[in-house]
VMD Tcl script that draws the C-alpha trace (Angstrom):
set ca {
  {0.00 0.00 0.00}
  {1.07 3.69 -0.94}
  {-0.43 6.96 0.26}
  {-1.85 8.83 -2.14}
  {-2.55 12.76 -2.59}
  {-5.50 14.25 -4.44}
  {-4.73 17.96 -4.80}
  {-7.95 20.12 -6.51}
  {-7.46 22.85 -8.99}
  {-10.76 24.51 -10.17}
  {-12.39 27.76 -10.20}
  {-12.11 28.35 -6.43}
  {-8.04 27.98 -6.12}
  {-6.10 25.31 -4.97}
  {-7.88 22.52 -2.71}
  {-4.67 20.59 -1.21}
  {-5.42 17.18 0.33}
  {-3.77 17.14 3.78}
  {-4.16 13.78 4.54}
  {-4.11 11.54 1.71}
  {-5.39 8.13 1.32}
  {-3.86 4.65 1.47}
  {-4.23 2.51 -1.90}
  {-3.14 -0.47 -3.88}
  {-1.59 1.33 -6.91}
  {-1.85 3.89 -9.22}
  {-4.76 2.22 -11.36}
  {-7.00 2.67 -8.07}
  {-5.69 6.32 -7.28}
  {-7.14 7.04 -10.82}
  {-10.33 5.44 -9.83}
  {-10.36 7.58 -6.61}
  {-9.59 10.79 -8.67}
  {-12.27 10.28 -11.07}
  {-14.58 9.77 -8.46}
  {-13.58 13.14 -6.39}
  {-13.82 14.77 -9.70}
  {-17.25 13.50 -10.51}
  {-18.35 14.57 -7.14}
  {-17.34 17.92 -7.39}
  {-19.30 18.42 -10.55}
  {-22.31 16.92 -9.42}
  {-22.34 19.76 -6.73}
  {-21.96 22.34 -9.46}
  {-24.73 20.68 -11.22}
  {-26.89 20.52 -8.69}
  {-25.88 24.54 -8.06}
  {-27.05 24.77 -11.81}
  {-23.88 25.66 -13.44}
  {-20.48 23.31 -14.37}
  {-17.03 24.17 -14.47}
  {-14.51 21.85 -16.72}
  {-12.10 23.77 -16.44}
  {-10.12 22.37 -13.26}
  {-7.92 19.32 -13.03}
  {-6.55 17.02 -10.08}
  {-3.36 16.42 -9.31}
  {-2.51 12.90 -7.81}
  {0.69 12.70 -6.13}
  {2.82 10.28 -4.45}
  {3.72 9.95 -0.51}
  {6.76 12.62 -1.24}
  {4.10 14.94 -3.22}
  {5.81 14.16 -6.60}
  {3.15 14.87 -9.37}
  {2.33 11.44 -10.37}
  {-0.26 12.13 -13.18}
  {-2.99 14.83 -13.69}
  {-6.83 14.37 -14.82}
  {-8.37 17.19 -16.19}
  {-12.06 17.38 -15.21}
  {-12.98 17.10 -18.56}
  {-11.66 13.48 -18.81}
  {-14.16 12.46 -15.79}
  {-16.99 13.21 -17.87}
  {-18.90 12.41 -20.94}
  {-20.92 15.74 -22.04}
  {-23.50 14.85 -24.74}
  {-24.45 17.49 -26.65}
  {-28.05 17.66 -27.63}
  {-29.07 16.94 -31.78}
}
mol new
graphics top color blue
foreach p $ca { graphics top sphere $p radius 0.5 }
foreach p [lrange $ca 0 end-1] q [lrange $ca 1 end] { graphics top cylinder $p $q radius 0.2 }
display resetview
């Protein structure tokens, strides 16, 4: 197990994860990132409005930049015919 950060960038600044979480590998950080991601929109849906222009950041136990998902990678947006 390796601990994992997940720090925010969106509209509102920089949202840096403090505590970090304990995971298998990098294929489940992903899966943890997409779902932070996916909850933050669903907020700003809910708030009527969505913002994909913010990313996350995952990083490693020294808070080395592992890999980045933009929030516009969490998301399929269908656009009406």
């Amino acid at each position: 197990m390796a601990r994992y950060f997940f720090d925010l960038h969106n509209g509102s600044g920089l949202t840096r994860d403090e505590e970090g979480r304990e995971l298998e590998d990098n294929d489940e950080a992903r899966r943890e990132a997409l779902v932070g991601i996916r909850s933050v929109l669903g907020a700003e849906v809910a708030n009527g409005s969505i913002d994909l222009d913010g990313r996350m950041e995952v990083l490693n136990e020294n808070r080395e930049i592992l890999f980045t998902i933009p929030f516009s990678d969490a998301v399929a947006v269908n656009q009406p015919k």
